[in-house]
VOBA-1610 file (N, C-alpha, C; in pm, whole numbers, padded with zeros to 5 digits, always signed):
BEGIN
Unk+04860+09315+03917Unk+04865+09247+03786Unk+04952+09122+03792Unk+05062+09145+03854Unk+05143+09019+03895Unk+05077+08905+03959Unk+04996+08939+04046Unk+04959+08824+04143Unk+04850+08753+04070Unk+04768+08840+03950Unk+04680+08803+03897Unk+04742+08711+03750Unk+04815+08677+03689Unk+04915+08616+03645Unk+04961+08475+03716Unk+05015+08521+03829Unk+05065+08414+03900Unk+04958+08309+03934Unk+04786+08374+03934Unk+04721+08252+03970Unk+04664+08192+03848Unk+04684+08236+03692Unk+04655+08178+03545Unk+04821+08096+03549Unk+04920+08101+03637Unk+05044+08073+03554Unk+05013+07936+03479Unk+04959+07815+03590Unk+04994+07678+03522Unk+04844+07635+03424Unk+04756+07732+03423Unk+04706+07730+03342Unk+04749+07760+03199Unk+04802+07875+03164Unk+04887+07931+03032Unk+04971+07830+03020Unk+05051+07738+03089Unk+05161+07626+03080Unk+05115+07549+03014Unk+04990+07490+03064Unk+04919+07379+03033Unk+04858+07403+02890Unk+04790+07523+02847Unk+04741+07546+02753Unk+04866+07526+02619Unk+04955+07607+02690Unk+05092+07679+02576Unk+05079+07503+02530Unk+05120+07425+02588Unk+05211+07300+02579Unk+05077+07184+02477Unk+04944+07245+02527Unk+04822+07182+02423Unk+04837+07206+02295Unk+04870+07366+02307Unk+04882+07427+02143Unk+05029+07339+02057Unk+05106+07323+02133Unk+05241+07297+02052Unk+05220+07197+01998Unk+05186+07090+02104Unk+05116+06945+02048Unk+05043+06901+01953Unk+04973+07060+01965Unk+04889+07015+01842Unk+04952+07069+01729Unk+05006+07183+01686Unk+05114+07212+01620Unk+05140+07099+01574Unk+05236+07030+01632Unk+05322+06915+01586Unk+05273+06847+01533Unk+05135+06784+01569Unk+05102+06647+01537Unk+05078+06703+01418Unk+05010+06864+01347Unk+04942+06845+01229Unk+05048+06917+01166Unk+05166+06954+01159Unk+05282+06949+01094Unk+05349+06829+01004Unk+05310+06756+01149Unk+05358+06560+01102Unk+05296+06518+00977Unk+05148+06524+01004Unk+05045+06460+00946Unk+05050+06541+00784Unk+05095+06677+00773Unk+05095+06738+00639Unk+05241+06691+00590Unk+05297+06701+00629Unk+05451+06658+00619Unk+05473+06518+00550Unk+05359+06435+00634Unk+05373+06242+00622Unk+05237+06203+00574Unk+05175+06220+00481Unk+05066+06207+00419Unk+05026+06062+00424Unk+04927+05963+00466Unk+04909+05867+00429Unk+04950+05783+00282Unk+05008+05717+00291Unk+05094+05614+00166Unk+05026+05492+00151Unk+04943+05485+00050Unk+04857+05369-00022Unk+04957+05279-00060Unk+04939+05152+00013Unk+05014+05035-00013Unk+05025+05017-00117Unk+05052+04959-00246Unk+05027+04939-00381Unk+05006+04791-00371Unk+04922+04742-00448Unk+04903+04566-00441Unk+05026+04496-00562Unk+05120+04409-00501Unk+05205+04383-00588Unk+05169+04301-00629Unk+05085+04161-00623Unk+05067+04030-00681Unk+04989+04057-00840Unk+05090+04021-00969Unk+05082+04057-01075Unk+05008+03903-01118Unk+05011+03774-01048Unk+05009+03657-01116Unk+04871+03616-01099Unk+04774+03693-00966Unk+04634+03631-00953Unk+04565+03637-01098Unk+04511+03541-01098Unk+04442+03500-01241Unk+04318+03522-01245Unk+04236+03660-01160Unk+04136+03715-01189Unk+04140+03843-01077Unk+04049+03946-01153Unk+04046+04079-01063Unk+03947+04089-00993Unk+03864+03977-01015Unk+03676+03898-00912Unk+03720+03905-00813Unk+03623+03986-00786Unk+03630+03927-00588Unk+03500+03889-00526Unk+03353+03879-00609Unk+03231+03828-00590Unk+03210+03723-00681Unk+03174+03630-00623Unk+03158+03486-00716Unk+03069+03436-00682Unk+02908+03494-00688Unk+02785+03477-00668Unk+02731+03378-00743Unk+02768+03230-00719Unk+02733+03093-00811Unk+02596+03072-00755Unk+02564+03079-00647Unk+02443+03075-00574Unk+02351+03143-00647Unk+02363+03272-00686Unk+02268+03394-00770Unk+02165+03428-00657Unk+02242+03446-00576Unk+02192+03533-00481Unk+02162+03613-00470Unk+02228+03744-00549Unk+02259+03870-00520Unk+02201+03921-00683Unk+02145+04019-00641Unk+02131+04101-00771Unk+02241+04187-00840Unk+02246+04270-00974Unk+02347+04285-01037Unk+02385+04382-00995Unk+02325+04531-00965Unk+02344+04618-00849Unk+02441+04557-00718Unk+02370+04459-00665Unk+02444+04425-00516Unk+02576+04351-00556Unk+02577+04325-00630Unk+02708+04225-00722Unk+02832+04311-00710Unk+02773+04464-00830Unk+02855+04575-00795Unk+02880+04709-00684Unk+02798+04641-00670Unk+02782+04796-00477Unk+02897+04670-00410Unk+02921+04540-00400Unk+03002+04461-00297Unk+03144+04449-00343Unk+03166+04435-00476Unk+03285+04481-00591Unk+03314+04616-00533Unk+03242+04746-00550Unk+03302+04869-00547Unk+03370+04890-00380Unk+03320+04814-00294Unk+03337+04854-00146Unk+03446+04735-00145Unk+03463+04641-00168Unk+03589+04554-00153Unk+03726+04626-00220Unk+03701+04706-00305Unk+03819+04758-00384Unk+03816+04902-00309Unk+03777+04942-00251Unk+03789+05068-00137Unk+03878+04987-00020Unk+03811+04884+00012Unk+03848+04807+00156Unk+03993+04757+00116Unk+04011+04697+00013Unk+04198+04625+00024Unk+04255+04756-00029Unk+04235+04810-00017Unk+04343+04926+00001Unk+04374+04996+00124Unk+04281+04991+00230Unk+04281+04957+00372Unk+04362+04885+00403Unk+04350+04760+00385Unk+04402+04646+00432Unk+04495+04586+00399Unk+04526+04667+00266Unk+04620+04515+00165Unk+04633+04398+00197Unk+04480+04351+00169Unk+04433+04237+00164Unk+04356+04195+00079Unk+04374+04062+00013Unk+04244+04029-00072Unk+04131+04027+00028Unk+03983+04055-00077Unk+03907+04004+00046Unk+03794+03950-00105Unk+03808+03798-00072Unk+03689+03692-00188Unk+03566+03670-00080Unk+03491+03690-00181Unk+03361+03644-00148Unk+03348+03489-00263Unk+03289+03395-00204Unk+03191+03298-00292Unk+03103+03237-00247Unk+02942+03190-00325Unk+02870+03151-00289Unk+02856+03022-00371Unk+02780+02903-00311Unk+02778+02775-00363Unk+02627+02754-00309Unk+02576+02686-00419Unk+02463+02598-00386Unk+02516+02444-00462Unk+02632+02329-00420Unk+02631+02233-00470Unk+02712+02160-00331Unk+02693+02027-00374Unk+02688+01943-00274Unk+02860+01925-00282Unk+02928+01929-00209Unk+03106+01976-00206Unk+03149+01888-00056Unk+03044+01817+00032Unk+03067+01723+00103Unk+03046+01817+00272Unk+02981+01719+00341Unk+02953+01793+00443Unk+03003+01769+00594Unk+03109+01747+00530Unk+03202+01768+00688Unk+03303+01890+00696Unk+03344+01948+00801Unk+03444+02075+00770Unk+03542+02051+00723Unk+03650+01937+00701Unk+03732+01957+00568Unk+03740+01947+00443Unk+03603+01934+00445Unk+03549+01890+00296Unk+03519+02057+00237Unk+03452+02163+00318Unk+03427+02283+00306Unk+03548+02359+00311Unk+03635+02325+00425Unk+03751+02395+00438Unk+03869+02416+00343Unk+03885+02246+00254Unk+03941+02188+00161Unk+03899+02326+00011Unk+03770+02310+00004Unk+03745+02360-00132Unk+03755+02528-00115Unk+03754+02610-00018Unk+03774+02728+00024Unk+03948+02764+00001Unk+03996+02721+00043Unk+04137+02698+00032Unk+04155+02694-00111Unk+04161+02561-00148Unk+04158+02537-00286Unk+04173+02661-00390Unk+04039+02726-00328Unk+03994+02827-00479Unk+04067+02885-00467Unk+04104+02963-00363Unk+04199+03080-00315Unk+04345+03055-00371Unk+04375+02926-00351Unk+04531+02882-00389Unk+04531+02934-00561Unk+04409+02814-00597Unk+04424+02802-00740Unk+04439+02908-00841Unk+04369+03047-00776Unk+04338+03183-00837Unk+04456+03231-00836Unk+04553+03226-00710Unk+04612+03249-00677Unk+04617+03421-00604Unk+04525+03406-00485Unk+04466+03530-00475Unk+04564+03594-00365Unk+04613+03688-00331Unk+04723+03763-00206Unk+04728+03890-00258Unk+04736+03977-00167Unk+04762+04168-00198Unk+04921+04139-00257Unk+05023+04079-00170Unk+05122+04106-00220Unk+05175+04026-00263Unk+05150+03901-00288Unk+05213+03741-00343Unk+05074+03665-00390Unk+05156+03542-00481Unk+04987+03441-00492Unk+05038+03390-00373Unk+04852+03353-00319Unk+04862+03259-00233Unk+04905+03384-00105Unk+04912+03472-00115Unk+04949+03577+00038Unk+04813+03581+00099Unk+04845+03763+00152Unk+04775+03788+00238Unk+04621+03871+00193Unk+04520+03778+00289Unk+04376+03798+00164Unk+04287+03715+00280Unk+04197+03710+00239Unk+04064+03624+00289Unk+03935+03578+00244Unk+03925+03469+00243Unk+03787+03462+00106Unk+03668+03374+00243Unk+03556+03411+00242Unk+03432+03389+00259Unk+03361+03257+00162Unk+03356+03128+00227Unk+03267+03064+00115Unk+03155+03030+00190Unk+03071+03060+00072Unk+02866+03056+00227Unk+02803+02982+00083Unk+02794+02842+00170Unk+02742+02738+00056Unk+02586+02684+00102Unk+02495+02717-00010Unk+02363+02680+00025Unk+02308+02555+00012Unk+02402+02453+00018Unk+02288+02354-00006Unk+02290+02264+00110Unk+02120+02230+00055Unk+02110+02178+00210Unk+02019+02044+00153Unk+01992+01970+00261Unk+01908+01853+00273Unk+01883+01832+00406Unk+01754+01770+00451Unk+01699+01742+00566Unk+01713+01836+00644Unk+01821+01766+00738Unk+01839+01890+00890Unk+01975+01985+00865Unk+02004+01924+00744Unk+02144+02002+00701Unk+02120+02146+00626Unk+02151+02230+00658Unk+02103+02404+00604Unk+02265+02439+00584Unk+02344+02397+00487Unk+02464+02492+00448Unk+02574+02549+00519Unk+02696+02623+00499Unk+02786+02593+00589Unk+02848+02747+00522Unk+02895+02801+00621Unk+02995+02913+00590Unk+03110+02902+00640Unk+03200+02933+00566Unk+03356+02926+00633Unk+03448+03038+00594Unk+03534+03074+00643Unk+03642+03189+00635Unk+03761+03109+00652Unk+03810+03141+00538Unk+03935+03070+00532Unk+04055+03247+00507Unk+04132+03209+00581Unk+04228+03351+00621Unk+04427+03310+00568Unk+04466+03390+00478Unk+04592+03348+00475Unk+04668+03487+00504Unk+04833+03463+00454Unk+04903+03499+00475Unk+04912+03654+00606Unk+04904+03769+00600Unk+04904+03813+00756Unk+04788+03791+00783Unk+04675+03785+00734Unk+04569+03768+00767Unk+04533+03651+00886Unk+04626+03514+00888Unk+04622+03418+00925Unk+04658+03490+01049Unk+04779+03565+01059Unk+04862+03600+01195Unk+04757+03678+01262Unk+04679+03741+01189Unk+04583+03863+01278Unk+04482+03770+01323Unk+04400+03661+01295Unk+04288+03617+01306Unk+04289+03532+01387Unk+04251+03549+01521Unk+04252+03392+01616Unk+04116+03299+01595Unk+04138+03217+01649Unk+03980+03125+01616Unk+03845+03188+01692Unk+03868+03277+01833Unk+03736+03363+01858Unk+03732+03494+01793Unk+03807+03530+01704Unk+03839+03632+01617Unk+03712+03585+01468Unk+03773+03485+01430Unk+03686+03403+01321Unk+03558+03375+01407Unk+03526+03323+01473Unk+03403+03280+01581Unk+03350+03383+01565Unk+03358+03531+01646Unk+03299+03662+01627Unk+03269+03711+01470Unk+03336+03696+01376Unk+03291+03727+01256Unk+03185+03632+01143Unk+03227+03511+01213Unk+03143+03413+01112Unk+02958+03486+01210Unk+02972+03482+01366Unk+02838+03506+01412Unk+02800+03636+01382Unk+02861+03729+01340Unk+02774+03831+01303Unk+02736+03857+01122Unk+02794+03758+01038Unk+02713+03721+00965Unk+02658+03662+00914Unk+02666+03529+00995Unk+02562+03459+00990Unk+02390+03500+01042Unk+02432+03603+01155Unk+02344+03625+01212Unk+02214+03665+01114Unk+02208+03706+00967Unk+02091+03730+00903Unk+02077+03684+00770Unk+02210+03592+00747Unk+02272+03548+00620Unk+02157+03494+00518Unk+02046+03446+00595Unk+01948+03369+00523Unk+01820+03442+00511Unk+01818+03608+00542Unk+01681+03697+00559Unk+01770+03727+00480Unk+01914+03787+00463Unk+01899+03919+00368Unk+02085+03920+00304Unk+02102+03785+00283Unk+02234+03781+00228Unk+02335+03881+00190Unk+02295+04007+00133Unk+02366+04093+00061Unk+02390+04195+00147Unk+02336+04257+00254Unk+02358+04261+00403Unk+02487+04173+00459Unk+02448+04053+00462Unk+02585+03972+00588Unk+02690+03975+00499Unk+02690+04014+00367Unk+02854+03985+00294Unk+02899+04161+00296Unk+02841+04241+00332Unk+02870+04392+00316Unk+02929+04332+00502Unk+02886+04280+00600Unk+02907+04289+00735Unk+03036+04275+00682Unk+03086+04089+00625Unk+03191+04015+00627Unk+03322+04160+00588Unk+03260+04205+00483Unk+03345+04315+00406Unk+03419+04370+00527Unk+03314+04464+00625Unk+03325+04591+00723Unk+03418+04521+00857Unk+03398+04366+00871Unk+03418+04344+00985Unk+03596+04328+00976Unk+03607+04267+00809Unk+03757+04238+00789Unk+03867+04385+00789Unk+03752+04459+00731Unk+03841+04580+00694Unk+03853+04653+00862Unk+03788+04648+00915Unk+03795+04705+01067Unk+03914+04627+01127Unk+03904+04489+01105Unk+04006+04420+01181Unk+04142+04451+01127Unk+04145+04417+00979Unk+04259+04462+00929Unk+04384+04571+00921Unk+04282+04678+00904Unk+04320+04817+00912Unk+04453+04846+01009Unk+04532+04927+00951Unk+04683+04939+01078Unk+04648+04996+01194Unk+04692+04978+01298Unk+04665+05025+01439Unk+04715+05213+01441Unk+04754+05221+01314Unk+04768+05395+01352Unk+04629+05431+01291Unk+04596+05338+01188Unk+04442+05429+01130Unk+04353+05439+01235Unk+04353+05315+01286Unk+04241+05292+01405Unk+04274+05394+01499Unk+04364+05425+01558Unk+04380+05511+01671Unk+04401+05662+01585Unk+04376+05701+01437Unk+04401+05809+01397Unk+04273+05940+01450Unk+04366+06004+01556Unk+04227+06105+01609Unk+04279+06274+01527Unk+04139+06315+01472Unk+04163+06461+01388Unk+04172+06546+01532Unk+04282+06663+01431Unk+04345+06726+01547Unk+04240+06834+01635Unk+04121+06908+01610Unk+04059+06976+01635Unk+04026+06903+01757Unk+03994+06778+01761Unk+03943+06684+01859Unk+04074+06682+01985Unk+04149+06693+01947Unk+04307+06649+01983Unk+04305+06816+02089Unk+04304+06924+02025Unk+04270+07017+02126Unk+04182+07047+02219Unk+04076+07027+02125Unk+03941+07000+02253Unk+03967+06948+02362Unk+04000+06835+02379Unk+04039+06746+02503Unk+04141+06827+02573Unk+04247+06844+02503Unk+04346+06955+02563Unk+04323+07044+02682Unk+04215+07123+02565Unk+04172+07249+02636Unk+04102+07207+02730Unk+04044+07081+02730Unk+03887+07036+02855Unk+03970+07024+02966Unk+04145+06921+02932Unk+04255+06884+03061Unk+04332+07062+03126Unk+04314+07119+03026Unk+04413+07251+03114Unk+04279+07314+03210Unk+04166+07373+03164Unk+04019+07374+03239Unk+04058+07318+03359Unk+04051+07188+03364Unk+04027+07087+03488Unk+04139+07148+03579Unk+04263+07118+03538Unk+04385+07152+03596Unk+04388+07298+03648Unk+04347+07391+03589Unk+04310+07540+03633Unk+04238+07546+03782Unk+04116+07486+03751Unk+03986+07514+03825Unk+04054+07436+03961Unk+04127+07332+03922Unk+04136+07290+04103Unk+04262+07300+04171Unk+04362+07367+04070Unk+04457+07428+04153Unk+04422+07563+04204Unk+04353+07650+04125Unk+04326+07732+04173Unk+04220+07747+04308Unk+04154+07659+04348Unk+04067+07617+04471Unk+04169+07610+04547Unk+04239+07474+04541Unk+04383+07478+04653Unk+04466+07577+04650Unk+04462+07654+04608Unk+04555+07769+04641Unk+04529+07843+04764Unk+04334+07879+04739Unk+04275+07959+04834Unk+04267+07887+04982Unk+04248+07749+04972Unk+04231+07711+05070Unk+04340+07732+05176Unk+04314+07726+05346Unk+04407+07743+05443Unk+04385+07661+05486Unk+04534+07592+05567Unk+04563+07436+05610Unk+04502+07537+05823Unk+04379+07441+05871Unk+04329+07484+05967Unk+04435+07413+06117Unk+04490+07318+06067Unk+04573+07245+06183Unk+04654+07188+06117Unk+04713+07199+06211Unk+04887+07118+06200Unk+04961+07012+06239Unk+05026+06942+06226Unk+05041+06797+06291Unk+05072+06740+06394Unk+05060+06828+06513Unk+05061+06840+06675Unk+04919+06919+06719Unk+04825+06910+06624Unk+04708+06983+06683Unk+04619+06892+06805Unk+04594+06763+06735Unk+04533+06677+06789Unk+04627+06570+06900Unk+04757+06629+06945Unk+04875+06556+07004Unk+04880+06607+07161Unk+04833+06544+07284Unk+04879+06583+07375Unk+04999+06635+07401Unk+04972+06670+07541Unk+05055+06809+07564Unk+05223+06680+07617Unk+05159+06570+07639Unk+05267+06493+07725Unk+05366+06393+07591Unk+05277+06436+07447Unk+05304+06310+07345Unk+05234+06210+07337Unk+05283+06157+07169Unk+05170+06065+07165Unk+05237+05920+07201Unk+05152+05823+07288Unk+05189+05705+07316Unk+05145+05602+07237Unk+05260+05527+07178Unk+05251+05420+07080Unk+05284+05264+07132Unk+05168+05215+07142Unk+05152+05049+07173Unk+05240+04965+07051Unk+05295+04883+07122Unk+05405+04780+07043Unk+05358+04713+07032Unk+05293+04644+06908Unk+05240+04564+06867Unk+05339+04463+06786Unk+05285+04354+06739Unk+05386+04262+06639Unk+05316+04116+06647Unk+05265+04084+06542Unk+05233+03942+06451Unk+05340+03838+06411Unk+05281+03761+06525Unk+05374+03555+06487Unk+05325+03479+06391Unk+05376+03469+06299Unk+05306+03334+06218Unk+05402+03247+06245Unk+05327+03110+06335Unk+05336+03013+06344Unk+05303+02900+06233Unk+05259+02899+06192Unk+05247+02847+06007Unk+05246+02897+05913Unk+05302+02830+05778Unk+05287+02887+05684Unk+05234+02773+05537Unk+05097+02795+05462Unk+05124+02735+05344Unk+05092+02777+05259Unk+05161+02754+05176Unk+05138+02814+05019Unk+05096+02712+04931Unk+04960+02761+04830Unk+04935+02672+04720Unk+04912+02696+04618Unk+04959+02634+04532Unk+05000+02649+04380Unk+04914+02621+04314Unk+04826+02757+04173Unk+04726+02655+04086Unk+04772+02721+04000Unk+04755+02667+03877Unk+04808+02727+03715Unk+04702+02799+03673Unk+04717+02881+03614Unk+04583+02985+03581Unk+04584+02988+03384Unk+04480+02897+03355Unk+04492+02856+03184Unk+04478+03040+03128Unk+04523+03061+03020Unk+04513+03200+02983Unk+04485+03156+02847Unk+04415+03299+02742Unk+04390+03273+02561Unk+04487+03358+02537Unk+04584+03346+02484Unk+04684+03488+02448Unk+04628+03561+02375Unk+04518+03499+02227Unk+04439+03608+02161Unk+04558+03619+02072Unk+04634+03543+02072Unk+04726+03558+01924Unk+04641+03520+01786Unk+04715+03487+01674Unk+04641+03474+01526Unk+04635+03312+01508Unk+04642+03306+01363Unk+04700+03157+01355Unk+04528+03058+01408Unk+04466+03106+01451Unk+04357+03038+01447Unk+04324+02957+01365Unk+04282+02833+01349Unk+04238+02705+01293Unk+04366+02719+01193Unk+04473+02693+01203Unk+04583+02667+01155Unk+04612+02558+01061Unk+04635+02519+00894Unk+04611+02406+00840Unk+04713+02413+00715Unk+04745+02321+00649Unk+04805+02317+00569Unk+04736+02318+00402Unk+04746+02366+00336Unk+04628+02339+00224Unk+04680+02170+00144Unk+04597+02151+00034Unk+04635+02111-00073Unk+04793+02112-00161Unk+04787+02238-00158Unk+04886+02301-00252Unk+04984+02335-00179Unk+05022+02328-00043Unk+05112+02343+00041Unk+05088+02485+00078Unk+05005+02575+00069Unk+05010+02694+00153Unk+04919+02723+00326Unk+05016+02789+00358Unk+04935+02795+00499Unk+04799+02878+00535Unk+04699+02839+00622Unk+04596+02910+00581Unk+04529+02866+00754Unk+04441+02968+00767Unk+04364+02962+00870Unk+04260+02945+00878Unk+04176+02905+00989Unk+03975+02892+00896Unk+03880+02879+01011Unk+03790+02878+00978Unk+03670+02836+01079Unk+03531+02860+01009Unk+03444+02763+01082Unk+03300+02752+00997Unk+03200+02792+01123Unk+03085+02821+00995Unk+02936+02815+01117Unk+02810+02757+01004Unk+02757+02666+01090Unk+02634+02686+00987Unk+02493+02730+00937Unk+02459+02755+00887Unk+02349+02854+00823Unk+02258+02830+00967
//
């Protein structure tokens, strides 16, 4: 019975030490309940966060994009504006960038300050000739710090990608893509504990099954097996470098920090941005 023990021992170790872990973590987790940020900014001068001037969207999709934005900044504590334009607002990017900003300042839109941390979407339809409309994301306060310019790049292309088949679609993306990005790095990495053992139990398994193989196995030779009877003879070898050069190249790197398209507004607040067009 002993010996039969002795070959489960570091299995039961491994297991015991899965269970505690998990213990703990869901001790923690009842103990430390998730804590809903509260939105402090009392001064924004509207509770809109769809501003469908375009009339794009039907009155249903108006409120299905309302009800999921007010799920999402509580995620994020972040504003997150939507607006749509069909008027001519000038068609170069600071002319778009300018009036995106603008609105945001003027509303005075931020989770926790006017003018904080938030992000508004402006996807303006008007077009002429070869010109088809312009979308831009303008990003402030942490929002600015989280968002690099291939950060914005990746989000403007995945909704642009159908913006003009099925609009009410790419502003539910804009919604999903901010709130994914946003979200704290413990939600994102938050794994339920059942899962948390599973794996456990799959690592003590593994650990079982192949110590217990090496146990059985017998070592067939020893480290004079393959060694004449006279010793082994070792050639003296040894490498001259007669030259030497070394060359130097700088290797450009993206750190992938925030702060992407970095700008000053109108109104003096700081803000981040980037466009694509229709």
């Amino acid at each position: 019975m002993k010996l039969y023990l002795k070959s489960f021992k570091l299995f039961f170790l491994l297991l015991l030490a899965a269970l505690i872990a998990t213990i703990c973590v869901a001790v923690y987790r009842s103990s430390n309940p998730k804590k809903e940020i509260v939105r402090t900014n009392s001064e924004c001068l509207t509770e809109e966060r769809v501003f469908d001037y375009a009339d794009l969207l039907s009155d249903a999709q108006e409120n299905a994009l309302r009800d999921y934005i007010s799920s999402c900044e509580k995620k994020t504590s972040c504003d997150i504006v939507l607006v749509t334009l069909n008027e001519n607002i000038g068609t170069d990017w600071n002319s778009v960038r300018d009036w995106a900003d603008d609105f945001y300042d003027q509303n005075k839109f931020g989770y926790n300050k006017p003018c904080g941390d938030g992000v508004l979407l402006l996807d303006n339809w008007y077009s002429f000739g070869d010109y088809k409309g312009d979308t831009w994301l303008s990003t402030c306060g942490k929002a600015e710090s989280a968002y690099s310019s291939s950060d914005i790049d990746s989000l403007l292309d995945d909704v642009c990608e159908n913006v003009n088949e099925n609009p009410y679609e790419a502003y539910h993306t804009y919604v999903k893509l901010v709130t994914d990005h946003m979200k704290p790095t413990t939600e994102k990495l938050r794994i339920p504990w059942p899962l948390l053992l599973g794996i456990s139990l799959i690592i003590s398994g593994f650990y079982f099954v192949i110590n217990y193989f090496h146990a059985d196995a017998k070592d067939t030779t020893t480290a004079m097996t393959y060694v004449a009877a006279a010793g082994p003879e070792i050639e003296k070898r040894t490498d001259t470098f007669v030259t030497k050069t070394v060359h130097k190249r700088k290797i450009e790197t993206d750190s992938g920090g925030g702060g992407g398209g970095h700008h000053i507004s109108s109104g003096g607040i700081s803000h981040g941005g980037g466009g694509h067009h229709h």
